[in-house]
C-alpha positions as a Markdown table, in Angstrom:
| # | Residue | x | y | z |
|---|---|---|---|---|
| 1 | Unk | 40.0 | 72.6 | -68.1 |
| 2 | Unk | 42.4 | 74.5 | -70.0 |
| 3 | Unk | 44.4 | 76.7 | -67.2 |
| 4 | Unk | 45.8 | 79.8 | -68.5 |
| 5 | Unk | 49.1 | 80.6 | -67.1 |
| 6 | Unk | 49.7 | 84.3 | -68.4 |
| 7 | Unk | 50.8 | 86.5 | -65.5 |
| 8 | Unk | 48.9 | 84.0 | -62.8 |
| 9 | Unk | 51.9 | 83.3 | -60.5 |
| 10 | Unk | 54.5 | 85.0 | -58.7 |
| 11 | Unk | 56.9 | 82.8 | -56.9 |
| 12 | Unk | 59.0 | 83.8 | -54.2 |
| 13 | Unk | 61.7 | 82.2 | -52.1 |
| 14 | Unk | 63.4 | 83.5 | -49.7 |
| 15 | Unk | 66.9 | 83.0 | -48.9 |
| 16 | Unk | 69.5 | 82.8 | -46.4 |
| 17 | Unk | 72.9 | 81.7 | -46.4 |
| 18 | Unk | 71.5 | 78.8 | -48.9 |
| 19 | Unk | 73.9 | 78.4 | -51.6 |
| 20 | Unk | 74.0 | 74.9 | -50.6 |
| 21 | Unk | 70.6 | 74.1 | -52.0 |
| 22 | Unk | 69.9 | 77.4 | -54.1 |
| 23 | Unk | 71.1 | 76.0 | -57.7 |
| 24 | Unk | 69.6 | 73.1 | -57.4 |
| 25 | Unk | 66.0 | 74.5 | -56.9 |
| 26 | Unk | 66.1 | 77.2 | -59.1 |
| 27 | Unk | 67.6 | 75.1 | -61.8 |
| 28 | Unk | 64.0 | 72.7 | -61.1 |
| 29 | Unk | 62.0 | 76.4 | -61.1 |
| 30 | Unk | 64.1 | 77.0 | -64.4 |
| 31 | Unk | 63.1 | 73.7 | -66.1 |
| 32 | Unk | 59.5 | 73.5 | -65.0 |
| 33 | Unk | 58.0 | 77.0 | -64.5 |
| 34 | Unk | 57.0 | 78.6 | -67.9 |
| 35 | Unk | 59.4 | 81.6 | -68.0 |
| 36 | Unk | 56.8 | 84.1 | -69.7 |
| 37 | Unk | 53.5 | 83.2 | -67.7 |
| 38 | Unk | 55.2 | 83.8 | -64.4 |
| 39 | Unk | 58.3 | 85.9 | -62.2 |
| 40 | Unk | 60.2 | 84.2 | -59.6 |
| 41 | Unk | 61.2 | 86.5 | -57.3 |
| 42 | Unk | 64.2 | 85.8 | -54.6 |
| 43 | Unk | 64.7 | 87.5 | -51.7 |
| 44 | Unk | 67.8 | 87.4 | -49.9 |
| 45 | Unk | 68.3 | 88.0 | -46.0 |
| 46 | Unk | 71.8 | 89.5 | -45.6 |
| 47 | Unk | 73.8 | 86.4 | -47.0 |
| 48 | Unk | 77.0 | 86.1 | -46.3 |
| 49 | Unk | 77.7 | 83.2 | -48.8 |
| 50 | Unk | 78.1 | 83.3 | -52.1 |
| 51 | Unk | 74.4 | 83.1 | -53.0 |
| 52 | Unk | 74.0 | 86.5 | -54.4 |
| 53 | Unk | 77.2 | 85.3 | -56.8 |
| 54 | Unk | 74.8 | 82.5 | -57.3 |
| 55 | Unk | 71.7 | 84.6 | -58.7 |
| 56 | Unk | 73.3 | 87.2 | -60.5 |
| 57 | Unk | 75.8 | 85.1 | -62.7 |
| 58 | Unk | 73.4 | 82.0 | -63.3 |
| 59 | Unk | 69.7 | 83.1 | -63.1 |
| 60 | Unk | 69.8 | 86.2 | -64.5 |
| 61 | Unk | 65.8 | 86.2 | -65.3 |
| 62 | Unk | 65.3 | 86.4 | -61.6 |
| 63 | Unk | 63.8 | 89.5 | -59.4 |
| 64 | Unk | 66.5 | 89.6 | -56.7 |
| 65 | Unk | 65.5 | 91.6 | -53.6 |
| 66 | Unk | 68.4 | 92.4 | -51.2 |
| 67 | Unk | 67.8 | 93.1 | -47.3 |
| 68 | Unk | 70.4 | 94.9 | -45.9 |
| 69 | Unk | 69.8 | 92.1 | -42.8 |
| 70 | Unk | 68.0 | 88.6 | -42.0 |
| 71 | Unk | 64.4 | 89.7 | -40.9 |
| 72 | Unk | 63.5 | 86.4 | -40.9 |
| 73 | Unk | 61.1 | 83.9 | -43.1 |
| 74 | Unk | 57.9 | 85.6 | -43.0 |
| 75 | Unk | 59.0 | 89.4 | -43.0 |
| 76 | Unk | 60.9 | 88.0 | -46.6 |
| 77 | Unk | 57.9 | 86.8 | -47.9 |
| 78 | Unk | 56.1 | 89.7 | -47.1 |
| 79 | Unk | 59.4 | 91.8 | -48.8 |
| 80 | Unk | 58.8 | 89.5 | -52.0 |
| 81 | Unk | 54.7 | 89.5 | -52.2 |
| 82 | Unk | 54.8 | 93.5 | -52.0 |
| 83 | Unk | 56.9 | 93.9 | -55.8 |
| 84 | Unk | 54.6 | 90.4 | -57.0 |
| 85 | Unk | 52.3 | 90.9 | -59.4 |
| 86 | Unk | 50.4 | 87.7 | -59.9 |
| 87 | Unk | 47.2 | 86.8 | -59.1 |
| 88 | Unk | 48.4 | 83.5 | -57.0 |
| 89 | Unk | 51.5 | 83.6 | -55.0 |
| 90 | Unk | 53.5 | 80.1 | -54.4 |
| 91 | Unk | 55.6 | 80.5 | -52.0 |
| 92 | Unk | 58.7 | 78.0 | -51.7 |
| 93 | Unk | 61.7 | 77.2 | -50.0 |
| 94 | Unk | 65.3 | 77.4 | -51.5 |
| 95 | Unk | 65.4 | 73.8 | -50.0 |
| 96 | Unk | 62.9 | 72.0 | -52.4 |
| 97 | Unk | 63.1 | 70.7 | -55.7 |
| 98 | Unk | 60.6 | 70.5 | -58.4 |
| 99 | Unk | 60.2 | 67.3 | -60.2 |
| 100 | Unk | 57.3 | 67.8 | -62.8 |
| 101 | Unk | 55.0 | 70.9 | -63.5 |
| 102 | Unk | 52.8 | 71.7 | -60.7 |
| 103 | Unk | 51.5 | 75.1 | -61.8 |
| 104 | Unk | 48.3 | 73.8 | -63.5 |
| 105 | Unk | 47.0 | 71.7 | -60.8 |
| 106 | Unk | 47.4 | 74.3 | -58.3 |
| 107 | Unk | 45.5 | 77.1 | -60.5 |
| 108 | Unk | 42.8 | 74.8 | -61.3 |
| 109 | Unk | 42.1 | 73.7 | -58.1 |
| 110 | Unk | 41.7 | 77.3 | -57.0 |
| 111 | Unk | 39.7 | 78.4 | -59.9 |
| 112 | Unk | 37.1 | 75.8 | -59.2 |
| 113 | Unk | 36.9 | 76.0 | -55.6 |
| 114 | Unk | 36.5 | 79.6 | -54.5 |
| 115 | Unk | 36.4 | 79.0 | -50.9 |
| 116 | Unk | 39.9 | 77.8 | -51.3 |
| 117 | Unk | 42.3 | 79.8 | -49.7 |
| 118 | Unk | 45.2 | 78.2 | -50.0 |
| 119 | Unk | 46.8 | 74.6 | -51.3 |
| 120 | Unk | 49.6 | 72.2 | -49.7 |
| 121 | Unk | 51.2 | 70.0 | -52.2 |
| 122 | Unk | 52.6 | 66.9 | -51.2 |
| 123 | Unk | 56.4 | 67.0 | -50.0 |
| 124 | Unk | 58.8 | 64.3 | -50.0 |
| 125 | Unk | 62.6 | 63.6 | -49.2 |
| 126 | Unk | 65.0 | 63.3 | -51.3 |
| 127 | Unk | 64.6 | 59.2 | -51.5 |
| 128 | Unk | 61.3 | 59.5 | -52.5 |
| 129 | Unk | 59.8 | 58.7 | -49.5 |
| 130 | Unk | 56.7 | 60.7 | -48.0 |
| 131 | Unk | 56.6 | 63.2 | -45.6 |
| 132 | Unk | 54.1 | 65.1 | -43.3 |
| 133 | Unk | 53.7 | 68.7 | -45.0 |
| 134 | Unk | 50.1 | 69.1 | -42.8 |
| 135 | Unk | 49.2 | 69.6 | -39.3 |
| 136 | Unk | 46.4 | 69.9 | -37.0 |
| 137 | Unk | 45.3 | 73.4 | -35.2 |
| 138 | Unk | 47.7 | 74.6 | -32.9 |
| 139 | Unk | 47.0 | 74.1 | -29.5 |
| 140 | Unk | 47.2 | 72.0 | -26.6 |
| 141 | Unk | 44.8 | 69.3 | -28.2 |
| 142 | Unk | 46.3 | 69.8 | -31.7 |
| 143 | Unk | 49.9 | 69.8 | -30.7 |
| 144 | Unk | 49.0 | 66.3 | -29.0 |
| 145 | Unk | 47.5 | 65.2 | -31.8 |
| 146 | Unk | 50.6 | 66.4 | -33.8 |
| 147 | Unk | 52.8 | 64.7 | -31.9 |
| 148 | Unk | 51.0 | 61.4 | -32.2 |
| 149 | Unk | 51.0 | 61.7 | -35.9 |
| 150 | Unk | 54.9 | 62.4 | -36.0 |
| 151 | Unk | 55.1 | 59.2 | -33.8 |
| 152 | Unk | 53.5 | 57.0 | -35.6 |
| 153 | Unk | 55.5 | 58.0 | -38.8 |
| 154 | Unk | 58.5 | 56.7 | -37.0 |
| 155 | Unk | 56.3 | 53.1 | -37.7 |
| 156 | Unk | 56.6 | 52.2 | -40.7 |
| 157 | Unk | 52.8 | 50.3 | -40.7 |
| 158 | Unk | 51.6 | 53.3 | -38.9 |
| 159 | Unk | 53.6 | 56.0 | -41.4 |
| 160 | Unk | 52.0 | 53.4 | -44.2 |
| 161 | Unk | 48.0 | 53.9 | -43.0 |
| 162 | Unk | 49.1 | 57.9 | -43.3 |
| 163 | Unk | 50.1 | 58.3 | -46.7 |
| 164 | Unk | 47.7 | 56.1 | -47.6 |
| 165 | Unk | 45.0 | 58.2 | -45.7 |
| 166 | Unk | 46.2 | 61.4 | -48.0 |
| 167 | Unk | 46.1 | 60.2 | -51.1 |
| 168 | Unk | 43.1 | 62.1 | -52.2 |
| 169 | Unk | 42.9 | 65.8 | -52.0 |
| 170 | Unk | 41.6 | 66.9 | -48.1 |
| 171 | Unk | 40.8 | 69.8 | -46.0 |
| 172 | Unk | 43.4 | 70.2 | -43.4 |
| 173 | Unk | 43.9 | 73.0 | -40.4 |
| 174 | Unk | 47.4 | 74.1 | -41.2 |
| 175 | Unk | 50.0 | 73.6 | -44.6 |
| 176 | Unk | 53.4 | 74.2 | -44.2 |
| 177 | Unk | 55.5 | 76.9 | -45.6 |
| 178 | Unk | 57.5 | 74.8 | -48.0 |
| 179 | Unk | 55.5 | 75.1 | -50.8 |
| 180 | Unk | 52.7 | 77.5 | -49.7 |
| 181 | Unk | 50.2 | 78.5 | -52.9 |
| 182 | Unk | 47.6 | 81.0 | -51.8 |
| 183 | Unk | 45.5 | 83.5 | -53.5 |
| 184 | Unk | 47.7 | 87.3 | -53.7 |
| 185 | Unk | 44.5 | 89.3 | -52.8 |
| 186 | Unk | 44.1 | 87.1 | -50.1 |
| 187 | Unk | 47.3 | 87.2 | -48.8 |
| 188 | Unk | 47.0 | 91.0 | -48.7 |
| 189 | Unk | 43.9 | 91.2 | -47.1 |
| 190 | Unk | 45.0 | 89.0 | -44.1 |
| 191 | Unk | 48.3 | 91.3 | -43.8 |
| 192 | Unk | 50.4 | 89.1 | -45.1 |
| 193 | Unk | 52.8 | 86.7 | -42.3 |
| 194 | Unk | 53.3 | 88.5 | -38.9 |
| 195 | Unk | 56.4 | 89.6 | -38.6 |
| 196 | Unk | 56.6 | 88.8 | -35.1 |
| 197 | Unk | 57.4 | 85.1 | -35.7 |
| 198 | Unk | 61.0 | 85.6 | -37.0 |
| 199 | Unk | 61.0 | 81.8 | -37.8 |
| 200 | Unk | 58.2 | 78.6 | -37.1 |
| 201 | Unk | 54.5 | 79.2 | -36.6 |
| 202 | Unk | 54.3 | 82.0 | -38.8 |
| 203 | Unk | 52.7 | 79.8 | -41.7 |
| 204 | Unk | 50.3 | 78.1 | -39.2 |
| 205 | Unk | 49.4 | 81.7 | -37.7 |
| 206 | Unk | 48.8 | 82.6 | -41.7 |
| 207 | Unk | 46.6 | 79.6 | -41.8 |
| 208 | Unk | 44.7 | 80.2 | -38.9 |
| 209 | Unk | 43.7 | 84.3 | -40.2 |
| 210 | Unk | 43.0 | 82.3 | -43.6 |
| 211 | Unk | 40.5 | 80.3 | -41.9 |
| 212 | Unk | 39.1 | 83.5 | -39.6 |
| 213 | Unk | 38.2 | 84.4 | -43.1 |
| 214 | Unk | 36.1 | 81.6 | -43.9 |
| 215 | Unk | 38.4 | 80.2 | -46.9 |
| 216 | Unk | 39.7 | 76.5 | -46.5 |
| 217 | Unk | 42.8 | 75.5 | -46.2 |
| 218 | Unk | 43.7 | 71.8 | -48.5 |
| 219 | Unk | 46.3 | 69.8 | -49.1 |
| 220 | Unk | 46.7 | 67.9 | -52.4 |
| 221 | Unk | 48.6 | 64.6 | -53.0 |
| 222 | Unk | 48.3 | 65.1 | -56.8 |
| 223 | Unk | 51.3 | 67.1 | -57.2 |
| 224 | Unk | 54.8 | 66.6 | -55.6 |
| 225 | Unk | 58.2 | 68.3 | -54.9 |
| 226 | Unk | 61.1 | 67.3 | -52.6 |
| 227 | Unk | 62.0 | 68.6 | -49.4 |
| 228 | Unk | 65.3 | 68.3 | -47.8 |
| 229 | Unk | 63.7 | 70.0 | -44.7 |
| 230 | Unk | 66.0 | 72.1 | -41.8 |
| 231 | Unk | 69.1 | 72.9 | -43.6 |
| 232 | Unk | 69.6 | 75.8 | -42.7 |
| 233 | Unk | 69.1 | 75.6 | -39.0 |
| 234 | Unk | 70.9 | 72.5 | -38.3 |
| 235 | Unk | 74.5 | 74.4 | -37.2 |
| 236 | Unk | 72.7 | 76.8 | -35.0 |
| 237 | Unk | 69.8 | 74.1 | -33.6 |
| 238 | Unk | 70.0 | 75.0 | -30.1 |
| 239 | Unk | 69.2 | 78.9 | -31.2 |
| 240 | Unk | 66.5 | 77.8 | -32.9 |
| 241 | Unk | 65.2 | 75.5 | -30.0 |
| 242 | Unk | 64.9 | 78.9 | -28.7 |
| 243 | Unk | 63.2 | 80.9 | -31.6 |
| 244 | Unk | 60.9 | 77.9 | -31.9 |
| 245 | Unk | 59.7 | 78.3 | -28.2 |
| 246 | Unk | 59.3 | 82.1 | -28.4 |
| 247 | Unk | 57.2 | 81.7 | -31.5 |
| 248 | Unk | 55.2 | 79.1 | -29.8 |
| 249 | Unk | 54.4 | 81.1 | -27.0 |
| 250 | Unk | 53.7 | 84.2 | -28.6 |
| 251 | Unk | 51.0 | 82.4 | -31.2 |
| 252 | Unk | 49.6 | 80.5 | -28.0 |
| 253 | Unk | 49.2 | 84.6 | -26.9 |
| 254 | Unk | 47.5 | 85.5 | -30.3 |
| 255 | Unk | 45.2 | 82.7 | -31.0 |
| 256 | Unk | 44.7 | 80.0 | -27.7 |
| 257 | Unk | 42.9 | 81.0 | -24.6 |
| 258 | Unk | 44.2 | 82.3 | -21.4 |
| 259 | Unk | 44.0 | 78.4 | -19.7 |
| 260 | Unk | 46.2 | 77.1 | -23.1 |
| 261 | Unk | 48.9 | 80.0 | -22.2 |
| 262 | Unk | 49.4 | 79.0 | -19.2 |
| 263 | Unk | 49.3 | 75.4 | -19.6 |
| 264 | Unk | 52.1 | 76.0 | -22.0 |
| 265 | Unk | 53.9 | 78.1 | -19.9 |
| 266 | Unk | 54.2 | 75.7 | -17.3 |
| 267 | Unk | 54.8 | 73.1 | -18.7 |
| 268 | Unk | 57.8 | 74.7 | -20.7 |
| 269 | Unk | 59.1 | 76.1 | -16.9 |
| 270 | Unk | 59.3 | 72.6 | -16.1 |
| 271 | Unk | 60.6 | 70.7 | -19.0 |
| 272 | Unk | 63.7 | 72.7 | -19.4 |
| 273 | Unk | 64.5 | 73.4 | -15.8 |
| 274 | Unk | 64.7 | 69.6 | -15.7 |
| 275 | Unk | 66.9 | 70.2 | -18.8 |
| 276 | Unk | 68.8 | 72.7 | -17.7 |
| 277 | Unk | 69.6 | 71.0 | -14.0 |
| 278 | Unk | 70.7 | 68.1 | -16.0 |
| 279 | Unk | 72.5 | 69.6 | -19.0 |
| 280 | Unk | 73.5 | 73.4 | -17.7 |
| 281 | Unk | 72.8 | 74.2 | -21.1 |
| 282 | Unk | 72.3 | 77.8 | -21.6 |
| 283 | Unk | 69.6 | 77.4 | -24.1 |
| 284 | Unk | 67.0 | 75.6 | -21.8 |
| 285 | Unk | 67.6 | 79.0 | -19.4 |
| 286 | Unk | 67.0 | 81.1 | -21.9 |
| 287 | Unk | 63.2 | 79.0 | -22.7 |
| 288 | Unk | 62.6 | 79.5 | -18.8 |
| 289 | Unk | 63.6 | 83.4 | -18.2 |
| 290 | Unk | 61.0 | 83.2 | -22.3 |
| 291 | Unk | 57.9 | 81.3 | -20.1 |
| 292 | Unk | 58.2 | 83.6 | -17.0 |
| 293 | Unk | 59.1 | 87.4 | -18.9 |
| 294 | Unk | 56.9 | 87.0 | -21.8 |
| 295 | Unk | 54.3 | 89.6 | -22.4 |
């Protein structure tokens, strides 16, 4: 099929403090994403880096939205998709790199599969090696069977009988928000990311309302880009310990019945007051006072 590219695509990244990674993957958008079919648009949380620097003296071409603060990952792809104006939105993040032309693939699997909502590629790290871009619903049963599927990717056999079990194009429950291509009406229609979830969950909670909507959610192996993954959150991990609780309870609130909310619940009272009796870190109170206050 011969895919036409012409105004199809609006890429949008969202940034924070990323300068780090920033030239790299724009310089891979630069060298593999046809400058007159498609806009890359950038949107910036309040950096206090030199990324801006970064944008306006080297990439030029770009659409650079400035926030006058961080409102998180979701909230800046919503910032980005309202000034898009393709018809497919692929949402990336600063921390990938893109090794060959993925566009095509992407557009023709959606124009051929109309119940197609939105498409996973396949991420890997930096050394070339695999890595697990896909995930089971959330939920009690799903986060055990997530679990178990990051475990045995810490076995090599195990992590071998994975990749090898996704190397044809498959319906999966939830993508993640590293390279995220999903149809623009679509994305409208849903609302766009709940800007609740300052940061995790928020693109399973988009997959979920995708799903509510009867369009499918796939990942394909056919395309590739690399991930570093977490870059920006290792200095400030135990905040986002935190973040990542409070998102996790609140989607539990949005999508899992009452007996999943409070199986969570307690079991989060427990696990970090056995933390925090053993540690006195700060962090694991702040998850408690999160499992017993939140409404």
């Amino acid at each position: 099929m011969n895919i036409q590219l012409i105004n199809s695509v609006s890429i949008i990244l969202v940034n924070y403090n990323g300068a780090d990674v920033l030239i790299d993957c724009l310089n891979s958008l630069e060298k593999f994403i046809p400058k007159d079919n498609c806009e890359i648009i950038l949107v910036d949380n309040n950096s206090q880096d030199n990324s801006i620097d970064i944008v306006d003296n080297k990439f030029p071409g770009i659409k650079l939205i400035k926030l006058p603060k961080n409102v998180g990952f979701g909230a800046g792809n919503n910032a980005g998709a309202k000034v898009a104006k393709g018809e497919f939105l692929l949402l990336l993040n600063t921390d990938t790199i893109l090794t060959n032309k993925i566009l095509p693939h992407l557009i023709e699997l959606m124009s051929v599969n109309q119940d197609v909502g939105v498409i996973g590629t396949k991420l890997i790290f930096p050394d070339g090696s695999f890595q697990i871009s896909f995930s089971p619903e959330i939920g009690i049963k799903g986060e055990f069977k997530a679990k178990k599927l990051h475990n045995n990717a810490e076995n090599k056999s195990d992590f071998n009988i994975i990749e090898k079990d996704f190397q044809d194009i498959k319906e999966v429950d939830i993508v993640v928000g590293a390279a995220f291509f999903i149809r623009a009406n679509l994305f409208n229609l849903v609302g766009g990311f709940d800007e609740k979830f300052f940061m995790y969950f928020e693109d399973s909670d988009l997959c979920q309302r995708v799903r509510n909507e009867g369009y499918k959610i796939i990942y394909t192996p056919h395309i590739s880009l690399i991930h570093i993954r977490g870059h920006s959150v290792k200095k400030i991990s135990n905040k986002m310990s935190v973040e990542y609780r409070r998102s996790q309870i609140y989607y539990y609130h949005k999508h899992r019945p009452m007996w999943e909310i409070l199986t969570l619940r307690i079991y989060l009272i427990f696990k970090f007051l056995y933390q925090y009796l053993k540690t006195s870190n700060s962090y694991s109170l702040e998850i408690i006072k999160l499992s017993f206050m939140y409404k």
